[in-house]
C-alpha positions as CSV (number, residue, x, y, z in Angstrom):
1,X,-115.6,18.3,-52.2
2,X,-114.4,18.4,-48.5
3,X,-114.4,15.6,-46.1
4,X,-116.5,15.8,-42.9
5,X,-116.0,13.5,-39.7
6,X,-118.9,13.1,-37.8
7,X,-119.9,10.5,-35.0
8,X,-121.1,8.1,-35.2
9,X,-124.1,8.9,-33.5
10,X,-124.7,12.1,-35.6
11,X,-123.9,9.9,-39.1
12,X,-127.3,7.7,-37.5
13,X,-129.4,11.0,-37.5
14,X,-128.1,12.8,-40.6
15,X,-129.0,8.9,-42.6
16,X,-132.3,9.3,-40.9
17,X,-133.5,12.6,-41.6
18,X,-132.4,11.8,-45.6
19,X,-135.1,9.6,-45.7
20,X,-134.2,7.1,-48.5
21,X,-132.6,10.6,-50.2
22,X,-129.1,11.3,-51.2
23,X,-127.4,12.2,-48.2
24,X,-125.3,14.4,-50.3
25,X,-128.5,16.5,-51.2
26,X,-129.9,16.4,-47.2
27,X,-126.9,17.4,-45.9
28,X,-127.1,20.8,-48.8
29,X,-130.5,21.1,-47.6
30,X,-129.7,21.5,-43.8
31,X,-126.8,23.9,-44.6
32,X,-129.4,26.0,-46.3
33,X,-131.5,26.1,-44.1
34,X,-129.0,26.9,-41.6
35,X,-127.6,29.8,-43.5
36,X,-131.2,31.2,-44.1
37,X,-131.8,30.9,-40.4
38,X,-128.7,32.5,-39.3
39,X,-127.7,35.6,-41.7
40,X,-128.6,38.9,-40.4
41,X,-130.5,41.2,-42.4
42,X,-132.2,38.5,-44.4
């Protein structure tokens, strides 16, 4: 899998939003919902 550099700042919000969940599995989540919110013709 690739490796991601973040700030540290952002690291604090992404381990938030997991919410006691794999932060492996949130951060698949986000990108989903990203690519569902952003792909014309959908």
């Amino acid at each position: 899998m690739p490796e991601i550099n973040v700030s540290e700042p952002l690291y604090r919000q992404l381990v938030a939003a997991s919410e006691d969940e794999d932060l492996d599995e949130t951060m698949w989540k986000m990108v989903g919902r990203y690519s569902r919110g952003n792909t014309p013709g959908d």
